[in-house]
C-alpha positions in Angstrom: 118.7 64.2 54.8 120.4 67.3 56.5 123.4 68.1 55.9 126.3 66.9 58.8 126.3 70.7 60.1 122.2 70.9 60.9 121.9 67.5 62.4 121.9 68.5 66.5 122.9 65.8 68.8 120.1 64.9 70.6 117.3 64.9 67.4 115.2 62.0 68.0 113.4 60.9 64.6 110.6 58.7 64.6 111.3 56.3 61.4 108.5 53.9 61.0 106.5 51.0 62.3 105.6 47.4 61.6 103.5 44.4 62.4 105.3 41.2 62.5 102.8 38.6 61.2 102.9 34.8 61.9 102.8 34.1 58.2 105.9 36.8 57.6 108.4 35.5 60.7 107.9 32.3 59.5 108.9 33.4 55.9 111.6 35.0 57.0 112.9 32.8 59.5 112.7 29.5 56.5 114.8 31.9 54.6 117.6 33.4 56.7 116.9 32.1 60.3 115.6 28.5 60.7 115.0 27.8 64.2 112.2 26.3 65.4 110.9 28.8 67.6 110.1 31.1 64.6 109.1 28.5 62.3 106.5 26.6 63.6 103.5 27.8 66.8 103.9 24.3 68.7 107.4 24.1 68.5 107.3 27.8 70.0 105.4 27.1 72.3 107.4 24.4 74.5 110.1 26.7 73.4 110.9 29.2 76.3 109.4 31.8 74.8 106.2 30.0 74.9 104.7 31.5 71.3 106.1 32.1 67.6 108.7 34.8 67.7 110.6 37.0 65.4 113.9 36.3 64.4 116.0 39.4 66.1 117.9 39.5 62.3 114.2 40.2 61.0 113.8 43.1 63.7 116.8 44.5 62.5 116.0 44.3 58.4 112.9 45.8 58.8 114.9 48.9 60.6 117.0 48.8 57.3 114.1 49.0 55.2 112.7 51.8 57.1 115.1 53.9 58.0 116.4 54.0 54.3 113.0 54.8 53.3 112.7 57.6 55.8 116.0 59.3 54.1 114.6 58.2 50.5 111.4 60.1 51.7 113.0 63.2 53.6 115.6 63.7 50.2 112.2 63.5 48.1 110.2 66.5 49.9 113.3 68.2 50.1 113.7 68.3 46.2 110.3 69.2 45.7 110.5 72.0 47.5 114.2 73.3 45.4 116.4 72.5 48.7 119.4 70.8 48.7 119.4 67.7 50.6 122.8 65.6 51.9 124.2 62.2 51.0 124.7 59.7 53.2 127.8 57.7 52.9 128.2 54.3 54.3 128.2 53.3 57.6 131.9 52.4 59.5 129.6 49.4 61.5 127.7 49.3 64.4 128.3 48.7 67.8 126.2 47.1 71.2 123.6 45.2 69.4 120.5 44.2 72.2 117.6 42.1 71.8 116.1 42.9 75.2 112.6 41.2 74.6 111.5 38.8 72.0 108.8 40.3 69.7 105.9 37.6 69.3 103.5 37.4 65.9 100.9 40.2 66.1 103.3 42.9 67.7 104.0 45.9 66.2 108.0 47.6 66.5 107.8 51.1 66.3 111.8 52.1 65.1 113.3 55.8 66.4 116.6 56.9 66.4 118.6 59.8 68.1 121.6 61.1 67.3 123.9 60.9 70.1 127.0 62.3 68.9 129.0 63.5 65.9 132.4 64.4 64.8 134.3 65.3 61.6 135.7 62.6 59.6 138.9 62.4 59.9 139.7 60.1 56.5 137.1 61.7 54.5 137.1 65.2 53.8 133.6 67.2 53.6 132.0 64.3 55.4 130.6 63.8 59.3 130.2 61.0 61.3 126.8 61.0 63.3 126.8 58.1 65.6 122.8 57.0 66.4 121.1 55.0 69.0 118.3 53.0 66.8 115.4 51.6 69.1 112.6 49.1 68.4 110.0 49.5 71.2 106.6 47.2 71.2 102.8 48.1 71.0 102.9 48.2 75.1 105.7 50.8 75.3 108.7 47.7 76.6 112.2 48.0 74.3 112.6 44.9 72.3 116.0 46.2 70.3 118.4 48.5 70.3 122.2 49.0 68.7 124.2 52.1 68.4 125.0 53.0 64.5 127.7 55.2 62.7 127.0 56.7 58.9 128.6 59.1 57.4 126.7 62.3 56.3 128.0 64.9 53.6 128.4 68.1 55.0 127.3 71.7 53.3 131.1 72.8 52.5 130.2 76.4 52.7 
């Protein structure tokens, strides 16, 4: 991760994809989600969505996964190479959580996120806020999620 001082507003990071699979929405959905519209195809389909869908908490988990795998990755080469690399604190919460279109089993979310603003912490000396919008757009190019997000990133102290 870059430290709070080289992260521009207005960087746009591409973080990761996924397919959601019939077998996988339904997994999750038994777990954490059980409605019927994402547990089982027939039930789905008199359902006004008219197919299986993902559970819009399962969109948002497989951000998690991949954004923190992004900043696991990006630390990694960093340290490989001998550069110093910034921790990320936790996040203060998110805000204006949308799940504009359902994703069906089959599509495939691909997750980016640009920084939209940033400010000195005020409580927490040496550390930024960056405030993000996070998207999830489908396989034909249509938005199916979006939220804004807040973390807290360490900054150089040079």
């Amino acid at each position: 991760m870059n430290f709070f001082e080289d992260i521009p507003v207005g960087e746009k990071r591409e973080i990761g994809r996924h397919t959601f699979t019939a077998a996988e929405i339904k997994s999750f959905a038994a777990r954490f989600d059980p409605q019927e519209f994402h547990l089982d195809e027939a039930a789905a389909a008199r359902s006004h969505f008219g197919a299986l869908v993902a559970s819009g908490w399962h969109t948002a988990v497989v951000f998690m996964r991949l954004i923190v795998q992004y900043h696991q990755q990006s630390a990694a080469e960093k340290m490989a190479r001998g550069e110093k690399f910034a921790r990320i604190g936790p996040s203060p919460g998110f805000k204006n959580l949308k799940w504009v279109k359902p994703v069906y089993a089959g599509d495939t979310v691909s997750y980016a996120n640009e920084v939209i603003e940033k400010r000195a912490s005020g409580s927490r000396p040496g550390w930024g806020i960056v405030i993000a919008r996070n998207t999830g757009t489908n396989q034909k190019g249509e938005l199916v999620y979006e939220f804004q997000s807040a973390a807290f990133i360490e900054m150089r102290g040079e």
